[in-house]
C-alpha atoms as one frame of an Amber mdcrd trajectory, in Angstrom:
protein
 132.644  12.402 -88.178 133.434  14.037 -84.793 130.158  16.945 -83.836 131.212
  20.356 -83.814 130.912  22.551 -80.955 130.218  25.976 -80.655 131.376  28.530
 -77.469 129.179  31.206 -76.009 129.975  33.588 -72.678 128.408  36.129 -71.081
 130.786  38.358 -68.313 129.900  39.781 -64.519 132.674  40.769 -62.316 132.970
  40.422 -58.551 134.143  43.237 -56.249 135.696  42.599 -53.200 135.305  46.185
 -51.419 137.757  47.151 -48.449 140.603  49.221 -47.028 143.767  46.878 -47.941
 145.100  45.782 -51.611 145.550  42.214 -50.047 143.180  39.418 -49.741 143.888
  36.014 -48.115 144.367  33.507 -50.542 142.317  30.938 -49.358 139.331  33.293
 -48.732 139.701  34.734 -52.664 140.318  30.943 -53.927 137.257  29.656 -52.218
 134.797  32.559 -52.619 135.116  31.830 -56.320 134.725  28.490 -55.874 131.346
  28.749 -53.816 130.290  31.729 -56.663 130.746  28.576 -59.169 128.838  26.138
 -57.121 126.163  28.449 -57.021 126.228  29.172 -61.031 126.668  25.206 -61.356
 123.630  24.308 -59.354 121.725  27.479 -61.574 122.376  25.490 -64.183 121.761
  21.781 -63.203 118.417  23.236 -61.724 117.363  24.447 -64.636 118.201  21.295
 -66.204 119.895  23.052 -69.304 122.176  19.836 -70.177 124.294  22.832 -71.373
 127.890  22.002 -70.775 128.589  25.558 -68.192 132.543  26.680 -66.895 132.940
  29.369 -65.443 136.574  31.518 -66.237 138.542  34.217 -64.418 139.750  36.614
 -67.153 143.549  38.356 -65.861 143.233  40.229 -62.655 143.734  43.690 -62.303
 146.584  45.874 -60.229 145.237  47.067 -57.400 142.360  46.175 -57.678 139.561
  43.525 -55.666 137.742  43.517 -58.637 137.792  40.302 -60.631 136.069  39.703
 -64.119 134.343  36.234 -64.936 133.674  34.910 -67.937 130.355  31.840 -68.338
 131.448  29.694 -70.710 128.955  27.627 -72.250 129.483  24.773 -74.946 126.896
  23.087 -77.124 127.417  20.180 -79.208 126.380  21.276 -83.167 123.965  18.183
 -83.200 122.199  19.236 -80.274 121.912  22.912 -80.885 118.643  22.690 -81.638
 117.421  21.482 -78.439 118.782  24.275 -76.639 117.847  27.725 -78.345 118.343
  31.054 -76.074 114.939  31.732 -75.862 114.943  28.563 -73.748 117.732  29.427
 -71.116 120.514  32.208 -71.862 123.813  32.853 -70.178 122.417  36.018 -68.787
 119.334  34.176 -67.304 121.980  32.470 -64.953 123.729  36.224 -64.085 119.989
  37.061 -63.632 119.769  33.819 -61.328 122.703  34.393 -59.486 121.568  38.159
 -58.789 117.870  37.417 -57.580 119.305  34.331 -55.218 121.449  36.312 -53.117
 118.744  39.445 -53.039 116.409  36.635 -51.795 118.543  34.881 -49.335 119.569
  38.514 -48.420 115.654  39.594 -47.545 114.721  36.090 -45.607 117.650  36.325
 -43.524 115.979  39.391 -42.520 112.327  38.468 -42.533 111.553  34.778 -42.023
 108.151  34.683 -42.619 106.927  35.026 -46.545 104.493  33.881 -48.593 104.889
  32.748 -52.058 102.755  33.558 -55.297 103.813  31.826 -58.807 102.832  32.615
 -61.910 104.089  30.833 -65.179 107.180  32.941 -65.184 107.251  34.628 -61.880
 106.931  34.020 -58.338 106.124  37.358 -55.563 107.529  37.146 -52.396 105.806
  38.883 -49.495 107.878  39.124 -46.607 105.478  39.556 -42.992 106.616  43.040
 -42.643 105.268  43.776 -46.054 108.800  43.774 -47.993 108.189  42.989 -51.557
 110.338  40.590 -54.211 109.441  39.535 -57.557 111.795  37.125 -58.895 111.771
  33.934 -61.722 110.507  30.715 -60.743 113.908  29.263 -61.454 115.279  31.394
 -58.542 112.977  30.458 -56.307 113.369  26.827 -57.375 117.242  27.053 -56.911
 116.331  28.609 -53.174 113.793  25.690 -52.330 115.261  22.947 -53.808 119.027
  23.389 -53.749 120.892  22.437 -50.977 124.001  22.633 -52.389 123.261  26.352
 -53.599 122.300  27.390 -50.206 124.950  25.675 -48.270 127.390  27.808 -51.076
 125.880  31.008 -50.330 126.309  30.481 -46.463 130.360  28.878 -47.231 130.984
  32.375 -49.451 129.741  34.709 -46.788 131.236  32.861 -43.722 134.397  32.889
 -45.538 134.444  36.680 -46.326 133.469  37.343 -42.862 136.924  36.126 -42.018
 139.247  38.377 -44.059 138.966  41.731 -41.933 140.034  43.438 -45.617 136.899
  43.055 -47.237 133.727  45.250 -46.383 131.381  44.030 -48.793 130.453  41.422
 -51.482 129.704  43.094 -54.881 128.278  41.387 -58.315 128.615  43.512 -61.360
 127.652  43.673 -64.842 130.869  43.771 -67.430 130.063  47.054 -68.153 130.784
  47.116 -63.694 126.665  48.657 -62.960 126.525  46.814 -59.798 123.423  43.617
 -59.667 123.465  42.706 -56.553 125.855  44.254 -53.005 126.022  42.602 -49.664
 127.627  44.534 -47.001 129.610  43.276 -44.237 127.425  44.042 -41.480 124.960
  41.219 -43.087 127.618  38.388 -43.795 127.210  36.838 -40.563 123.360  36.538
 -41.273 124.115  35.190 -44.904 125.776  32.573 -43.627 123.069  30.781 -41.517
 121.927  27.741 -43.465 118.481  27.620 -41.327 117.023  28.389 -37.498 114.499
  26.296 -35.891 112.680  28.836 -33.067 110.220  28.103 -30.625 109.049  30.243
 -27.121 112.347  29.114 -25.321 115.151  27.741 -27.639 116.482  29.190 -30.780
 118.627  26.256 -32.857 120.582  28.174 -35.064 123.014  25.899 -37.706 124.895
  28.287 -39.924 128.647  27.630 -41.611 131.387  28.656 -39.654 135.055  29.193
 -40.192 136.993  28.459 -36.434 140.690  28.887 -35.967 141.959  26.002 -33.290
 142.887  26.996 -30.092 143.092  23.610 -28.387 142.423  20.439 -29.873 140.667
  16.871 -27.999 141.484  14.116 -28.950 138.583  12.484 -26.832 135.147  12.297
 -28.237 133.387  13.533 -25.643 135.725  16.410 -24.843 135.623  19.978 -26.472
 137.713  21.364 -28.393 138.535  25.286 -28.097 138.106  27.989 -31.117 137.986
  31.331 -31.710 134.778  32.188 -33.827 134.191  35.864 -35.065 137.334  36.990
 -32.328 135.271  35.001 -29.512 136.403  31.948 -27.795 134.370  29.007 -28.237
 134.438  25.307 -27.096 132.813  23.089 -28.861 131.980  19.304 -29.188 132.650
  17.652 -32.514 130.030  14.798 -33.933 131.593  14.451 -37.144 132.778  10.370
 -36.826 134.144  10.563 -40.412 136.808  13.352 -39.219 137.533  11.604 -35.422
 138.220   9.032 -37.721 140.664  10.928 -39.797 142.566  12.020 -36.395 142.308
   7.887 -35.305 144.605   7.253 -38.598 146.831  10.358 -37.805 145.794  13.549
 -39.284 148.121  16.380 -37.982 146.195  20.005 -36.752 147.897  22.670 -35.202
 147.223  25.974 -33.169 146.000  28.551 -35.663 144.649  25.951 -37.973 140.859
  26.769 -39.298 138.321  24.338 -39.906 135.496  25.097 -42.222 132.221  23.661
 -40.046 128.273  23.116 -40.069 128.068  24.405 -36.320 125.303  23.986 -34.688
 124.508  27.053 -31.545 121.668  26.366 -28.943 120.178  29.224 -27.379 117.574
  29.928 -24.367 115.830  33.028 -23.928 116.277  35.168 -20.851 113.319  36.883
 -20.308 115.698  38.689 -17.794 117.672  40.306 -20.195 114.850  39.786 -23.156
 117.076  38.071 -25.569 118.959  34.607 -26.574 121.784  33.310 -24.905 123.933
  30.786 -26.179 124.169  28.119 -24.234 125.945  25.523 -26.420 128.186  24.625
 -29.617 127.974  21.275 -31.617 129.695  20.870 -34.591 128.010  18.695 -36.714
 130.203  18.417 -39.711 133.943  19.338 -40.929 133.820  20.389 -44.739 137.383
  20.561 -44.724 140.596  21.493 -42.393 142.807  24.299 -43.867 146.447  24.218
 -42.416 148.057  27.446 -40.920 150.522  27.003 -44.008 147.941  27.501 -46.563
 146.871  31.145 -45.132 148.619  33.434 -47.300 147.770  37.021 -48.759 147.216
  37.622 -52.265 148.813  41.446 -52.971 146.575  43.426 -55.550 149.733  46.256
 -55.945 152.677  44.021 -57.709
């Protein structure tokens, strides 16, 4: 006889603040998708073995706001093994929350220190900023590549729709979590920096629109990155590949990247300059085509 399943969910919205009632499609498509790689990796770190899917209830007119339902499916027979008190729905909104307040205050403040408890860990940033969080979000920041890569996809991805202003997470009942503005998206979408007296090595996700394309290895190709032009060098052999076997690209084509930006100080001017881009890997090519706006007023 077939197990019986039972359904549980637990709702947060996500606000997309700005001017304009359109949104590019691809940005809106694949800022949900990171959101869900983030609440995926939640849940595989916590090692649940719940079964979690993640919904979009109907969207409202005029509106950036967008309700979410976590889904969450347990087998009858195994019930037992997984009781709330154990790990809840709203421990991974809770999750979610604390992550992006974290990555939020150590984009700011590099140096911490950690100290756990059995249920919590403090956070001590070297400027004396404070944040007590669970030890599941601090395991999800230390030991989740995939989480933090999803964070710094999301944020690099908003930076590029000039209609949104900031990044908001809300309760169903919409009392906001968690708010990132724009003026910090660039920063939330470094994946790490590596710093010493001269050189800064900063690798963070970028989303470049193609300028001019090389076909040659060892030539650059030309971008514009946050409305600047860059050229740039591309290491990814799995993608030269792709264009070996005859992938098409086009002007105003975007590529999704892991870019990699070397910087000297100038003790001069008393700051970084860049001196070079490297891109280290293509996460994936979006055509012109596929840039379209999503209206919020129909």
């Amino acid at each position: 006889m077939p197990s019986s399943t039972e359904t549980i969910t637990n709702g947060f919205k996500i606000r997309y603040d700005g001017k304009y009632h359109q949104i590019d499609a691809s940005v809106f498509i694949n800022s949900l998708l990171h959101i869900t790689t983030i609440i995926q990796e939640i849940n595989k770190v916590a090692q649940s073995d719940k079964k979690v899917e993640i919904k979009i209830k109907a969207l409202e007119k005029g509106s950036f706001l967008v309700s979410l339902e976590i889904m969450e499916t347990i087998v009858e027979t195994l019930k037992h093994l997984f009781t709330p008190e154990l790990f809840t729905l709203g421990a991974i909104i809770t999750t979610l929350k604390e992550f992006l307040e974290l990555k939020k205050l150590l984009k700011e403040n590099k140096e911490h220190t950690a100290e756990a408890d059995k249920e919590t860990v403090k956070i001590t940033t070297n400027n004396g900023n404070v944040i007590i969080i669970q030890n599941l979000t601090y395991e999800v920041y230390k030991n989740s590549p995939l989480a933090n890569e999803a964070v710094a996809q999301n944020f690099e991805t908003l930076q590029n729709d000039p209609s949104i202003d900031a990044f908001e997470i809300t309760d169903s009942d919409e009392n906001t979590l968690v708010k990132i503005e724009k003026v910090d998206f660039p920063q939330m979408s470094v994946l790490h920096e590596e710093i010493d007296s001269e050189t800064k090595t900063i690798y963070e996700v970028a989303l470049l629109s193609i300028i001019k394309i090389s076909f040659e290895p060892s030539l650059k190709w030309e971008f514009y990155h946050r409305g600047n032009k860059i050229a740039a060098k591309i290491k990814d052999t799995a993608f030269m590949l792709l264009i070996d076997n005859g992938q098409a690209f086009s002007k105003g084509d975007r590529l999704e990247v892991e870019l990699k930006v070397t910087q000297k100080y100038d003790q001069s001017v008393n700051t970084y300059v860049t001196k070079e881009y490297i891109i280290e890997r293509i996460i994936r090519h979006i055509p012109r085509s596929e840039q379209q706006k999503i209206n919020f007023t129909t």
